[in-house]
C-alpha positions in Angstrom: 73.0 60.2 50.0 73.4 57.1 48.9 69.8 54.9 48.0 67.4 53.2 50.3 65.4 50.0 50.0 63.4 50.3 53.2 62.0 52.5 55.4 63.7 52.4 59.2 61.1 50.1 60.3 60.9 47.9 57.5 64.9 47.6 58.5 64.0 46.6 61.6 61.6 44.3 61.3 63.9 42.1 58.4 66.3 42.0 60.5 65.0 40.7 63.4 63.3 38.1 60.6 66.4 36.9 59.1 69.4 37.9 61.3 70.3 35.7 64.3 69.3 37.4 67.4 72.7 37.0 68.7 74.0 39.3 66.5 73.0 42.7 68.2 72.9 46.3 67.0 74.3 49.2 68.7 71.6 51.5 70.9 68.8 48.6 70.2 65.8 50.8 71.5 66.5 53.1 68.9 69.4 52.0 66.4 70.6 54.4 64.0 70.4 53.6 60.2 73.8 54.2 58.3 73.5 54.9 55.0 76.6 56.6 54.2 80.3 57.4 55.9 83.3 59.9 54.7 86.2 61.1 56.9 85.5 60.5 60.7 81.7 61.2 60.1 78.8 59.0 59.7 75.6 59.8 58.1 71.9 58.1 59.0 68.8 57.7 56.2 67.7 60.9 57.5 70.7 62.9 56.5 72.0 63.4 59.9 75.7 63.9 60.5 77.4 61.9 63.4 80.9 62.0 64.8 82.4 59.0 64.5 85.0 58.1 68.0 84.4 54.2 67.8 85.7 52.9 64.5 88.9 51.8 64.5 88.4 49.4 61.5 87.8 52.6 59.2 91.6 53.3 60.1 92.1 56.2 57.4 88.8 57.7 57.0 85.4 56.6 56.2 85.3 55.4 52.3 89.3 57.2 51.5 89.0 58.5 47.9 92.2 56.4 47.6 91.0 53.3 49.2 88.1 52.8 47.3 90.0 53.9 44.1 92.9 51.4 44.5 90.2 48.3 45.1 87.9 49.5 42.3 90.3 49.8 39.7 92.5 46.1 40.4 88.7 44.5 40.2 88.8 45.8 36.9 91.4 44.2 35.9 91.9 40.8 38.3 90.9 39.4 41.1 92.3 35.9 42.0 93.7 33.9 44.4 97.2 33.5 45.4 98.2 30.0 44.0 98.8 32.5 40.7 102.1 34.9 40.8 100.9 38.8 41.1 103.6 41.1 42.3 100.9 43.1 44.5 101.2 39.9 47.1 104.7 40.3 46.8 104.8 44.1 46.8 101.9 44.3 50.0 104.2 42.0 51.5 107.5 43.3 51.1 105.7 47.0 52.4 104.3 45.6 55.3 107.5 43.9 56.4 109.1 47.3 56.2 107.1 48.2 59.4 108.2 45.5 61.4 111.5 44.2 62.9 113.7 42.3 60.6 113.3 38.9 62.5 109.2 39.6 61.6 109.9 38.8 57.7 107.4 35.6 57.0 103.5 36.5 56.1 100.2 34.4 55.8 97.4 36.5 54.3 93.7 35.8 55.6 90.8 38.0 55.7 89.9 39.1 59.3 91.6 39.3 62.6 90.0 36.1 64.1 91.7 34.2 60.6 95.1 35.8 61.9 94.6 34.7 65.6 93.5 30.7 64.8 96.3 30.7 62.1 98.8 32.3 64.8 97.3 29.4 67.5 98.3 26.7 64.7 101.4 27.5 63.9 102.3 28.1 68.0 101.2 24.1 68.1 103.0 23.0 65.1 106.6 25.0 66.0 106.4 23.9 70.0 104.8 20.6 69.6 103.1 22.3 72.6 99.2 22.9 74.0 99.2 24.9 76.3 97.8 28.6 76.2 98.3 31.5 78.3 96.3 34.6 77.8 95.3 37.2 79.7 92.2 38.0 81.5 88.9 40.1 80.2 91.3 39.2 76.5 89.0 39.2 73.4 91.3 37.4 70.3 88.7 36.8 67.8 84.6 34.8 67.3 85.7 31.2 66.2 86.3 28.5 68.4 89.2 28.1 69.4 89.4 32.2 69.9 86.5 31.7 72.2 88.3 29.5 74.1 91.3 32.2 74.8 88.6 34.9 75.3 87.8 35.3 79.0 86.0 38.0 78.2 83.3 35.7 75.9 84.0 32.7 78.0 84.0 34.2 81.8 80.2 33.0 82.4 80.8 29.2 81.4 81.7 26.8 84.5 85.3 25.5 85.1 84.3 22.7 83.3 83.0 23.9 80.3 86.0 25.6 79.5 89.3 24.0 77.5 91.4 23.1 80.1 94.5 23.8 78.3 94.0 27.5 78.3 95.1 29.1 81.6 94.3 32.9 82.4 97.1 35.6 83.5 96.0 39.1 85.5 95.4 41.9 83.5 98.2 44.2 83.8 96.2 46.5 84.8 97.7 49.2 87.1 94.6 50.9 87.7 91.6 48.3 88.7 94.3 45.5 88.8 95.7 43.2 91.3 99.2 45.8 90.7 98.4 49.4 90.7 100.7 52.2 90.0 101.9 52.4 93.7 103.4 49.3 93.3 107.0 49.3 93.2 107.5 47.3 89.8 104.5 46.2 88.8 105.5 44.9 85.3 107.8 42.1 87.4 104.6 41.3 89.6 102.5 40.8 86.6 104.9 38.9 84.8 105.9 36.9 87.5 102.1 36.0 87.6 102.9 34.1 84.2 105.8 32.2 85.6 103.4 31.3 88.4 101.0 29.8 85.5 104.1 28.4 83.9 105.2 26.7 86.5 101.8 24.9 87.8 101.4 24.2 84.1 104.5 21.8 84.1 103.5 20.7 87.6 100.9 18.8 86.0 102.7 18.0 83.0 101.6 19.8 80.2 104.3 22.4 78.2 103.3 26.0 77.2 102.9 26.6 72.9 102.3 30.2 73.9 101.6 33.3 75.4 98.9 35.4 73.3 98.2 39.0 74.7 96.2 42.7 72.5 99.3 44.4 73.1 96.9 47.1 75.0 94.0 45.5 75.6 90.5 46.7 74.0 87.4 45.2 75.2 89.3 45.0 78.6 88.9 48.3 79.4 91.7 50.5 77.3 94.6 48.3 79.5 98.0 50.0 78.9 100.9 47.1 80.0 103.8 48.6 82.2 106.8 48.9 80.0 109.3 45.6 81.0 106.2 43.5 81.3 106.0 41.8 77.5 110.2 41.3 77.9 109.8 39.7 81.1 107.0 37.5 79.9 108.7 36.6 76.8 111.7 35.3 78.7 109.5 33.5 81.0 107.5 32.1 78.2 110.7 31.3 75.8 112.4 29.4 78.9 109.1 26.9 78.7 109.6 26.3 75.0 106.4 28.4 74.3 106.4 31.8 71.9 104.8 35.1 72.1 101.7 36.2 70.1 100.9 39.8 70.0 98.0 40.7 68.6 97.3 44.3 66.9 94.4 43.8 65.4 92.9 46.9 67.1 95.8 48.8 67.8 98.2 48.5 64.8 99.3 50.5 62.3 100.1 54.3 63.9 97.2 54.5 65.9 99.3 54.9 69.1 101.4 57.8 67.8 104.5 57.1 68.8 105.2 54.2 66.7 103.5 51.8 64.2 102.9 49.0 66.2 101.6 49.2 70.1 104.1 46.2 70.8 106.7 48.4 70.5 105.7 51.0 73.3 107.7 48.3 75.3 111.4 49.2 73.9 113.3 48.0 71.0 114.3 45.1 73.3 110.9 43.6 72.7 110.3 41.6 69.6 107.5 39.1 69.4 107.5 36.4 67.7 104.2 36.4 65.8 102.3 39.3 65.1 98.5 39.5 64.1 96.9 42.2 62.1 93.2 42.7 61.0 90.4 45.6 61.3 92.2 48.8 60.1 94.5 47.0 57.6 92.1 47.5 55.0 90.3 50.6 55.8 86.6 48.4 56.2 87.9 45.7 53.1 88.3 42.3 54.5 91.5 41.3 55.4 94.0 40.6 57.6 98.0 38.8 58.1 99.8 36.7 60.7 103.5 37.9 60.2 105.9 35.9 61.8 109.5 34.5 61.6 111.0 31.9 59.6 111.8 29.6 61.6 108.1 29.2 62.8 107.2 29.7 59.4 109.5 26.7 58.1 108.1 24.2 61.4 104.4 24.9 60.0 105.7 23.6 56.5 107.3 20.7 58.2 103.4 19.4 58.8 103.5 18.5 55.5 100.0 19.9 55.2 99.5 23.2 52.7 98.2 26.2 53.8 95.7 27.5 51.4 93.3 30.8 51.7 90.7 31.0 48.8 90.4 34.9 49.5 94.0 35.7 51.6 96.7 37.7 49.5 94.3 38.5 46.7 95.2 41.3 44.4 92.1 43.8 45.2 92.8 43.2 49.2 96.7 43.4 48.4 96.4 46.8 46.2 93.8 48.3 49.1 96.0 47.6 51.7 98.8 49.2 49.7 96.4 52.0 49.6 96.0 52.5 53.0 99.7 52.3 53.9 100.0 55.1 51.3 97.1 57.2 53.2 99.1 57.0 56.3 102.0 58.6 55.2 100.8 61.3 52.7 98.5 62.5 55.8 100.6 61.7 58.3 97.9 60.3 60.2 100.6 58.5 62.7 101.5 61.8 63.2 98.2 63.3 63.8 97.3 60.6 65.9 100.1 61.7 67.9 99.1 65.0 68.4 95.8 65.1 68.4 95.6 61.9 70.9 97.6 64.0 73.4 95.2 67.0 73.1 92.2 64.8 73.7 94.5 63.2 76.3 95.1 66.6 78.2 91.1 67.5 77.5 90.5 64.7 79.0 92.8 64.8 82.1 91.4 68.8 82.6 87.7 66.6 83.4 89.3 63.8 85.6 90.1 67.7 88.2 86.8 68.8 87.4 84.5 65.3 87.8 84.5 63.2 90.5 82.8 60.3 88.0 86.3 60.2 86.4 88.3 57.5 87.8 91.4 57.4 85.5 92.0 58.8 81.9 94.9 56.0 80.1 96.0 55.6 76.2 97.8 55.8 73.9 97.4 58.2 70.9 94.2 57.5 69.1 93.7 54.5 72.1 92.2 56.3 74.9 89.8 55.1 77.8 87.8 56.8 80.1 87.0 55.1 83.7 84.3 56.4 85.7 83.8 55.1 88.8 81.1 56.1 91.5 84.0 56.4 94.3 87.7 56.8 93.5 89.2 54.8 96.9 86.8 51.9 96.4 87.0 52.1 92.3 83.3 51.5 92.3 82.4 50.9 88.8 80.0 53.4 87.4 78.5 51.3 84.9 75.2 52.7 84.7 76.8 56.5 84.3 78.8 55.2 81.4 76.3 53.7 79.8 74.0 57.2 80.4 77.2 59.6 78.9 77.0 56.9 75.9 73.3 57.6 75.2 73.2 61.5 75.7 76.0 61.6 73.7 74.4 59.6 70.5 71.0 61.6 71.3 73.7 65.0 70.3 75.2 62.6 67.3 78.2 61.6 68.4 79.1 57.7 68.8 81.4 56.5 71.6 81.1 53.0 73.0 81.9 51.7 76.8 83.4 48.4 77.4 85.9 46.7 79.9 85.0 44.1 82.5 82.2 46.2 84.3 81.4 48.4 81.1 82.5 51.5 82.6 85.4 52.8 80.2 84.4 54.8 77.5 86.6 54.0 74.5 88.2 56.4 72.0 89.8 54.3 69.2 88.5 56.9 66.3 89.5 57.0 62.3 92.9 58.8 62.3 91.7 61.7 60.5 89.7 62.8 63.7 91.1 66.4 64.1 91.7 68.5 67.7 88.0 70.5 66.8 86.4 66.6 67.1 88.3 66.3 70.3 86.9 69.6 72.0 83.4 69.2 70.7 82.9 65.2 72.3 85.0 66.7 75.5 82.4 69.5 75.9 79.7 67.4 75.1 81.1 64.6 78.3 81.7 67.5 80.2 78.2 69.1 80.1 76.9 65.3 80.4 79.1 64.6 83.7 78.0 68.1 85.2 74.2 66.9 85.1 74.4 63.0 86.5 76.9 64.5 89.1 74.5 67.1 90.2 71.5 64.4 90.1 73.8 61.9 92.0 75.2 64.6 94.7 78.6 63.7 93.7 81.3 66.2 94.1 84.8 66.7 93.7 85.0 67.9 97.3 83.8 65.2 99.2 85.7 62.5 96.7 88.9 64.2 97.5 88.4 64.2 101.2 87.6 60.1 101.1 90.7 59.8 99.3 93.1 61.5 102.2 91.0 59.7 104.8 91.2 56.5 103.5 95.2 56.7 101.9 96.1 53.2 100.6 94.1 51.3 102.5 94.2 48.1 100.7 90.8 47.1 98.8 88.7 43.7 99.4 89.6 41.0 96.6 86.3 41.1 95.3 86.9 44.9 94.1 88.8 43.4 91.6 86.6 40.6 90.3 83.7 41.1 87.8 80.5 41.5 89.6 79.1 44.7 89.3 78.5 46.5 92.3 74.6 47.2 93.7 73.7 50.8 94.5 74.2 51.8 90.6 70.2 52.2 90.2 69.7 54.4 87.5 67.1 55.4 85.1 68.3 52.8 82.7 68.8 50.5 85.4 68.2 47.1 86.7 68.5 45.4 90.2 72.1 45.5 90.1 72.7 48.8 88.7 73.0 47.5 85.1 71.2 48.4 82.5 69.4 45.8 80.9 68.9 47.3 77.4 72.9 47.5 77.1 74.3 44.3 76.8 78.3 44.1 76.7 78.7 44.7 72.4 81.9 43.9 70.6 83.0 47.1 69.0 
C-alpha cells in the first residue's frame, strides 16, 4: 500500500481546515480514506478492498499498467505546450477522429469536461452570432460560470431572476418520470416538439437560438435514456433557427454504452451533431479533455480574430496517455465487455424490479445503468430515503454505488469497463438482500403494488408528480421532515 502522512483523523481535521466546505466528501459521517486503486477496486488506509460501480472517470481500470506507463515515460522525455510541433497532438488527434463521423474532423484540446463545454458555448456564439441557449432540464454541463448557468440541476434553487435569461430549459426526455412516458405514442416527437415550443417563444421576443446543448443520456438526471428520433428531430428544429447542436459525452463516451463508441450514436447514423465534448474517462483520471467539431464552426471561431491558446491542452504526456487509453480499449475489448457484461447486470437487475416492489424502473445502456426506486409504482413516489439507505449498507459491505437524479432516488452504475459479470452478481446480491430488509421494515410487497397498479390503470398523475419536491411520508432512520436525509446532500459524482 502506498504511504501515509496522516492518520484518518488528522485527514479530517486538515481538511475541514484548508478545503472549502463546499467541496464535500462522499459518506461525510464516515468518509473512507483512499490510499490506493487498481482494476475496478479501490483500497482505504486500512487495507480494505472496495468494489468500485461509480467511477466512470477511471474508464479503463484503476492506475492501467499502460496508462501510467505511457504518461511516465513522455515526462521523461518532454512535456510542453502545443505552440511547438509534436506528432503525439497530431497522432491523438488524427486517432480520436477515427471514432467519430467524418463531418466531426476539427479538435481543441483542454483539460477537463467543463473546458470542453465553455469552449463548445464560445464557439456556438461566434459561428451563429447567436445567444440563446437551450438545454435540458435536471442537465449538469460542467462548475464554471457560464456551465452553471445551463445547469438546472446547480441552478434549480435560484429565483427567475437570478438566473441568465438567455438560457431557456427543455423537459427531460424522460419516458419514465417525465411529462412523455413510454405509453405515449411517439414520445421522441412530443419531446422534441417541446424545443420548437421554446424556439418559437424565443423568437417571439426577439432573441435567435446559438444552440441546443444536451449529456447525450443524461447523468446526474437520473440515468435518462432519450427515445431514439428525438436528437434528429431536435437538430432540425434547432438548425431551422440558425442554432447548432452540442452533445456532450463527457460521462458517457468512449464504449461505455456497448453498442457503439459514442452514446450520441444510439440515435441512428442519421444523427450527427455538430460539436461533440469529451472529458472524464478520456484520460483514465489524467486531466484532459477535447471539443471536436466541424470545420466550418472551426473556421467562424478563427474569424474572431482572437487566438485560442491552452497552456496545458494537447500536451504530449496528456496526448501519449490518451493514446494509451484508446489502446486499452481495444486490446481488452472493454466496448465489448461493457456490452456484455452491461446486459447481464441489466437482466440481474430486471430479475429485482419482479421481485421488489422499491424498484420503479431499471434503464441504461451498457456500463450506463440506473436504478429507480420508488415507494409506489402508479404514483412514482420517489423513494429517496431508501436509496440513500441501499447506498450506505452497501459501502458498510465495501462496495461504492452513488444515487442521483432530481429526487436522489436512482442508483447509478457507470463503473470502470474492466468490471466483470462476478462484480455484477455480487453488488446485485448485495441490493437484493438490502431491498428484502427495508421492504419487510416498510410492509411493502410486490403483492399489494401489483394490485394498485390494475386498479389504478393509466390514470393520469397530478403535475406536481413530475416537479422536484420531494414527497413527505419518506421518514426514515436517516431522515428529516421531508423524508430526506440531511447528512446526504445531492454530490456530483
Amino acid at each position: 500500500m502506498s504511504a501515509e502522512r496522516f492518520d484518518k483523523k488528522q485527514t479530517v481535521e486538515l481538511r475541514k481546515k484548508h478545503v472549502g466546505p463546499s467541496c464535500k466528501i462522499f459518506f461525510s459521517h464516515d468518509p473512507i480514506k483512499i490510499v490506493q486503486a487498481k482494476g475496478q477496486y479501490m483500497y482505504d488506509d486500512k487495507g480494505e478492498r472496495y468494489l468500485d460501480c461509480i467511477n466512470n472517470v477511471a474508464h479503463v481500470g484503476h492506475c492501467h499498467p499502460d496508462v501510467v506507463k505511457a504518461g511516465a515515460q513522455q515526462m521523461e522525455l518532454l512535456n510542453t505546450n502545443s505552440r511547438f510541433l509534436h506528432d503525439n497532438l497530431v497522432l491523438y488527434a488524427q486517432r480520436l477522429q477515427a471514432t467519430l463521423p467524418d463531418k466531426l474532423s476539427v479538435c481543441y484540446f483542454v483539460n477537463s469536461g467543463s473546458e470542453a463545454n465553455d469552449l463548445a458555448l464560445r464557439l456556438a456564439w461566434q459561428y451563429t452570432g447567436h445567444k440563446d441557449i437551450i438545454t435540458l432540464e435536471n442537465a449538469y454541463h460542467g462548475h464554471v460560470s457560464s456551465l452553471i448557468d445551463i445547469s438546472p440541476y446547480k441552478f434549480h434553487q435560484l429565483s427567475d431572476g437570478e438566473r441568465n435569461q438567455f438560457v431557456h430549459v427543455a423537459p427531460s426526455p424522460d419516458v419514465y418520470r417525465g411529462k412523455y412516458r413510454a405509453d405515449h405514442p411517439d414520445p421522441a416527437t412530443a419531446y422534441a416538439n417541446e424545443v420548437k415550443d421554446i424556439i418559437n417563444r424565443v423568437h417571439k421576443k426577439g432573441g435567435k437560438i446559438a444552440a441546443f446543448t444536451a449529456e447525450s443520456l443524461q447523468s446526474c438526471g437520473g440515468q435518462v435514456i432519450p427515445p431514439v428520433g428525438y436528437f434528429q428531430q431536435v437538430a432540425e428544429h434547432v438548425h431551422k433557427a440558425g442554432g447548432i447542436f452540442i452533445a456532450d459525452e463527457v460521462q458517457v463516451g468512449f464504449g461505455r454504452v456497448g453498442t457503439h463508441f459514442w452514446a450520441f450514436q444510439l440515435q441512428g447514423d442519421d444523427f450527427v451533431p455538430d460539436i461533440v465534448t469529451m472529458g472524464k474517462p478520456i484520460g483514465n483520471g489524467h486531466p484532459m479533455s477535447c471539443v471536436v467539431t466541424t470545420k466550418e464552426v472551426a473556421e467562424a471561431f478563427l474569424s474572431s480574430g482572437m487566438e485560442y491558446f491552452n497552456t496545458f491542452g494537447g500536451n504530449p504526456v496528456s496526448c501519449a496517455i490518451g493514446l494509451a487509453v484508446l489502446d486499452v480499449i481495444v486490446k481488452e475489448d472493454l466496448q465489448g465487455n461493457a456490452l456484455r457484461v452491461g446486459r447481464y447486470l441489466t437482466n440481474l437487475l430486471e430479475k429485482q424490479k419482479e421481485k421488489h416492489p422499491l424498484v420503479g424502473d431499471i434503464r441504461g445502456r451498457g456500463l450506463f445503468v440506473g436504478v429507480e426506486l420508488v415507494r409506489d409504482r402508479l404514483k412514482l413516489t420517489p423513494a429517496t430515503a431508501e436509496a440513500q439507505e441501499v447506498i450506505y449498507k452497501l459501502k458498510e459491505q465495501h462496495i461504492l454505488l452513488s444515487a442521483d437524479g432530481p429526487h436522489r432516488n436512482v442508483l447509478k452504475f457507470k463503473p470502470p469497463m474492466c468490471f466483470s459479470a462476478a462484480d455484477a452478481d455480487l453488488v446485485v446480491e448485495k441490493i437484493d438482500v438490502i431491498l428484502t430488509e427495508l421492504e419487510e421494515a416498510l410492509g411493502l410487497t410486490l403483492h399489494n403494488t401489483l394490485n394498485a397498479e390494475n386498479e389504478g390503470g393509466k390514470r393520469k398523475l397530478p403535475t406536481d408528480e413530475n416537479g422536484h419536491q420531494y414527497h413527505s411520508g419518506l421518514a426514515h432512520n436517516r431522515g428529516s421532515s421531508q423524508g430526506v436525509p440531511q447528512q446526504t446532500k445531492r454530490l456530483k459524482t
